[in-house]
RODO-2510 file (C-alpha; in nm, 4 decimals, decimal comma):
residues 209
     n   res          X          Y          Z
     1     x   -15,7270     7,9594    17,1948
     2     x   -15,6558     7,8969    16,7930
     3     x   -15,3691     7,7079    16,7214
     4     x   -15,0840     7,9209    16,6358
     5     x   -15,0773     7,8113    16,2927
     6     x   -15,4328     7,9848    16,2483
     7     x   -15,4298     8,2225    16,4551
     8     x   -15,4024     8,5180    16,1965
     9     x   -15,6690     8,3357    15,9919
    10     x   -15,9180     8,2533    16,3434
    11     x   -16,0014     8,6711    16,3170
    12     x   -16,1179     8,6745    15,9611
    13     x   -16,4512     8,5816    15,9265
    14     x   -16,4701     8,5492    15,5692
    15     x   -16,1791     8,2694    15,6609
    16     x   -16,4012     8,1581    15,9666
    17     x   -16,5497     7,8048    15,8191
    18     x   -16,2047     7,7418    15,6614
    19     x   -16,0102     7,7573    15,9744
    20     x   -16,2706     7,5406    16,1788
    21     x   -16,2347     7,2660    15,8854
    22     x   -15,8557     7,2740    15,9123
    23     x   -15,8578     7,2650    16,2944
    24     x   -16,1012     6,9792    16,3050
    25     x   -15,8572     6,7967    16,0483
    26     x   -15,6238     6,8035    16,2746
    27     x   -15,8087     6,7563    16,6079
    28     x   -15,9487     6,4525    16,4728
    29     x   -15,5667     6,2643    16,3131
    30     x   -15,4502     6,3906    16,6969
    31     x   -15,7289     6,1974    16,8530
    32     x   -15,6563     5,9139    16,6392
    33     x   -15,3029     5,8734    16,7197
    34     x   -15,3917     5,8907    17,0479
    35     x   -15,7246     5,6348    17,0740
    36     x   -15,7855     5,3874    17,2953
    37     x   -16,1093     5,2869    17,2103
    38     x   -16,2192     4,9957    17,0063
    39     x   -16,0961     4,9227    16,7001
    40     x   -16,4430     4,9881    16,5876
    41     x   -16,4856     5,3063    16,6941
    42     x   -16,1249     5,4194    16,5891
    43     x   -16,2815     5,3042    16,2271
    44     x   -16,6276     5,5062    16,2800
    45     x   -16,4014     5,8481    16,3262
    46     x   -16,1070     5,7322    16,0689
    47     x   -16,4456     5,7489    15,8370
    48     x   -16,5812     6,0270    15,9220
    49     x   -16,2367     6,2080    15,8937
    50     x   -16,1226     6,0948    15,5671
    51     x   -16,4470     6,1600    15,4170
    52     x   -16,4763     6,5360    15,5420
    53     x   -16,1146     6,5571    15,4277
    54     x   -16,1929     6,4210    15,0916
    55     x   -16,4844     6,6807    15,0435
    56     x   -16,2867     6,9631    15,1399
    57     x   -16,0316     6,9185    14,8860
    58     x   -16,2742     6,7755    14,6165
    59     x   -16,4692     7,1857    14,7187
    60     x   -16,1838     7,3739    14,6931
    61     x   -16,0338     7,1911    14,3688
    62     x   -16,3892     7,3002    14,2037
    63     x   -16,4527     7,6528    14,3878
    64     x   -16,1656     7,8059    14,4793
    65     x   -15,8704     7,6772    14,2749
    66     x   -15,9620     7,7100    13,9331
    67     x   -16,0720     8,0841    14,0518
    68     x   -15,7134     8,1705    14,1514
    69     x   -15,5420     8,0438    13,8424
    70     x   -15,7687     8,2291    13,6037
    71     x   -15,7097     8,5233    13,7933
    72     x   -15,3143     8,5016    13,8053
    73     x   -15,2331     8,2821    13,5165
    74     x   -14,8762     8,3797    13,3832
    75     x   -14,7416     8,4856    13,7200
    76     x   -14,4589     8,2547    13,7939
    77     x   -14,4166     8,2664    14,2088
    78     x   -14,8088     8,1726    14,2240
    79     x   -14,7633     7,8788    14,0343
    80     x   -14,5203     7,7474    14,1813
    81     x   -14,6686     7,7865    14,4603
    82     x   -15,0209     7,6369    14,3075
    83     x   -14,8046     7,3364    14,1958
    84     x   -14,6319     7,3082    14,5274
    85     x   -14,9722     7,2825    14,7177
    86     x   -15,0759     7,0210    14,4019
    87     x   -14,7806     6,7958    14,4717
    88     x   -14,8718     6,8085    14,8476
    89     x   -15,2433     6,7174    14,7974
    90     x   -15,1390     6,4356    14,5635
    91     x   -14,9336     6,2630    14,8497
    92     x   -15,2407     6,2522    15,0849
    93     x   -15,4368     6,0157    14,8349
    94     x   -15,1927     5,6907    14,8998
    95     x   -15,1472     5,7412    15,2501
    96     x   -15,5306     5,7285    15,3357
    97     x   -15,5848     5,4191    15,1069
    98     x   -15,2840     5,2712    15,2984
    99     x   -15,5130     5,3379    15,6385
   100     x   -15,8434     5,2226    15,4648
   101     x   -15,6063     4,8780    15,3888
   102     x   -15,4737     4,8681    15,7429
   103     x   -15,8323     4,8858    15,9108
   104     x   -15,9550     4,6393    15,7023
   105     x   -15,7105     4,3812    15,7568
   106     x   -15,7312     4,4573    16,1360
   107     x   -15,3387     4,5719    16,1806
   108     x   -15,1883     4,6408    16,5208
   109     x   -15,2164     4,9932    16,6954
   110     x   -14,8384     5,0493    16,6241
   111     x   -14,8830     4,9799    16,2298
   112     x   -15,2154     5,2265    16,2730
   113     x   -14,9952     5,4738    16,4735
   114     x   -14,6940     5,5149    16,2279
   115     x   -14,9577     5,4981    15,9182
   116     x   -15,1834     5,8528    16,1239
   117     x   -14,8746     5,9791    16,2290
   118     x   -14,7082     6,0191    15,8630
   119     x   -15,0586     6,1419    15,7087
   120     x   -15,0744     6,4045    16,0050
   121     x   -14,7276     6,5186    15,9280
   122     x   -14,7985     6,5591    15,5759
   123     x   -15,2064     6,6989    15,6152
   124     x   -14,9995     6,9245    15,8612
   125     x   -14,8014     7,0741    15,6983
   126     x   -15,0234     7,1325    15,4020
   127     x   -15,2693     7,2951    15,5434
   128     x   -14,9789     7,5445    15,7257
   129     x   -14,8617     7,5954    15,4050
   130     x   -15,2497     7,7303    15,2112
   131     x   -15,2840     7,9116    15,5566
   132     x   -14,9469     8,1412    15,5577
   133     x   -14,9375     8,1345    15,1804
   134     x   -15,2490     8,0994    14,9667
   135     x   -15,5025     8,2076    15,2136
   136     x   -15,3708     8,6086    15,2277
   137     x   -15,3240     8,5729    14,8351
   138     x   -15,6481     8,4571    14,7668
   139     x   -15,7839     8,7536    14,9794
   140     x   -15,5916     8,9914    14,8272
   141     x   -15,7651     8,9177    14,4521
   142     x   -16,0888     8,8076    14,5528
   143     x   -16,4021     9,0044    14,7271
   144     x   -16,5391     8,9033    15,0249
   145     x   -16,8765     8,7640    14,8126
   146     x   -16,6531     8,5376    14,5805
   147     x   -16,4768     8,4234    14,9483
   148     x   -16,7806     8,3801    15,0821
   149     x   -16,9280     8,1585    14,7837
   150     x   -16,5950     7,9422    14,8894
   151     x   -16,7277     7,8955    15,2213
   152     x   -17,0525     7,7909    15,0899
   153     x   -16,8998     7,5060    14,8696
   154     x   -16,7181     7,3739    15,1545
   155     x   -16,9710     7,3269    15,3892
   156     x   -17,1713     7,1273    15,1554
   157     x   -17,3103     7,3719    14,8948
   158     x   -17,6769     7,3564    14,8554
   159     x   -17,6497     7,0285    14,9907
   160     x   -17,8715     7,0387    15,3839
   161     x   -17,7529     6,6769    15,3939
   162     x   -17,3886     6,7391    15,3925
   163     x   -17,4077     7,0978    15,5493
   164     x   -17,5603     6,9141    15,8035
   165     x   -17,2704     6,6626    15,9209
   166     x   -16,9802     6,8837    15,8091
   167     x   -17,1022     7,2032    15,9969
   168     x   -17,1284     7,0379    16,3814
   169     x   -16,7970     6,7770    16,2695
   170     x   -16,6018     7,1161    16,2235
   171     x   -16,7704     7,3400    16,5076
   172     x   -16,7816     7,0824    16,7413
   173     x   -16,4065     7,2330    16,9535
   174     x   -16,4027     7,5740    16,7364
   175     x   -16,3465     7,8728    16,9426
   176     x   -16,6777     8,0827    17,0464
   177     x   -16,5712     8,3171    16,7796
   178     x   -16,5188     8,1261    16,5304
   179     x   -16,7881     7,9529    16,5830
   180     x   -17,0558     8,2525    16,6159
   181     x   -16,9055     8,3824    16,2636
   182     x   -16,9470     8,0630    16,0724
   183     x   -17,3240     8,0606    16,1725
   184     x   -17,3398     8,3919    16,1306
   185     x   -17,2869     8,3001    15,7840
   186     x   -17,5507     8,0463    15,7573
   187     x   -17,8965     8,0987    15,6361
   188     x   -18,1791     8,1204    15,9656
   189     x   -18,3420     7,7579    15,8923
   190     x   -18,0157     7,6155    15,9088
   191     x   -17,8800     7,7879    16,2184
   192     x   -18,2063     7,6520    16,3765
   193     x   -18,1077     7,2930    16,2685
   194     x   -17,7362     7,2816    16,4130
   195     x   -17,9000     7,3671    16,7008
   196     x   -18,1839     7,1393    16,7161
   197     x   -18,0985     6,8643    16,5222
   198     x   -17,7123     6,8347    16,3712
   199     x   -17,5138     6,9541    16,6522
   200     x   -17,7795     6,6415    16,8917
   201     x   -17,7230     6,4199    16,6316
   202     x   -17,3326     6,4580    16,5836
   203     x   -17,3041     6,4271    16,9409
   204     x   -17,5205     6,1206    16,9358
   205     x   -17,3400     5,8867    16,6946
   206     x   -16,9535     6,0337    16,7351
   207     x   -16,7993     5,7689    16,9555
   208     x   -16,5403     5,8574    17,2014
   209     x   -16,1888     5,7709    17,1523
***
């Protein structure tokens, strides 16, 4: 079952790739806050997270954003609500180098915990926020092929390298639906490679926490 906070987006399959990113977001800070596995491995998934979180902002900043305020420039209530999301992506930035910092110098679970704990709060509830707010907006101006050619940015663009670690990371605990619509969505070869070789391979080197 979705989360309830997706759970009008988990339907849409033109939102179907989107919602298993954000949901694997937060799966991953959860498991994090709750490791108890090696410091090491806590590190291997810490990387893996904050570099599929870095992507997926660094897509939509360059596929969907700039889109949206083209479309509604001089409408007041979007941008505010454009710079509202903007001043919540900007706080994520310090927070993660503050974690990079804090696994490097090898600090204590508890300084770890309260370090995860504020970036979940904030990821959180900024990724609540595009769901109920900019999500329905953004399908209300654009057609489902301009939606779609979001989707296709954030799993990696043309890219079979990064296609091919972000589309098992975010599938991995996705719903049967949601996952069955975002490879729905992808061309034949690469269905036949999350199944042969990047849903193996994720499984493979993903340590357990």
């Amino acid at each position: 079952m979705s989360p309830p906070h997706t759970m009008r987006l988990a339907g849409r399959a033109d939102w179907a790739l989107m919602t298993a990113v954000h949901d694997a977001l937060r799966r991953d800070l959860d498991q994090l806050l709750h490791a108890t596995a090696s410091h090491a491995s806590a590190w291997t998934r810490w990387d893996t997270l904050r570099g599929q979180l870095r992507f997926h902002l660094a897509a939509e900043h360059a596929a969907m954003w700039p889109r949206v305020k083209a479309t509604l420039t001089g409408d007041p209530h979007t941008q505010a609500l454009l710079d509202a999301l903007d001043d919540e992506r900007r706080l994520l930035g310090p927070l993660q180098a503050m974690i990079d910092d804090a696994f490097t110098m090898n600090a204590d679970s508890g300084r770890l915990r309260q370090l995860l704990a504020r970036l979940q709060t904030r990821l959180t509830s900024h990724l609540a926020h595009e769901e109920a707010d900019a999500l329905p907006l953004i399908s209300q101006i654009m057609s489902p092929g301009e939606i779609g050619q979001i989707a296709v940015a954030i799993r990696g663009g043309l890219s079979i390298r990064h296609a091919g670690t972000t589309v098992p990371w975010a599938l991995t605990d996705a719903s049967p639906g949601v996952r069955e619509q975002v490879l729905s969505q992808l061309p034949a070869p690469a269905r036949l490679l999350y199944r042969t070789v990047w849903l193996p391979r994720y499984a493979r080197i993903t340590p357990a926490l």
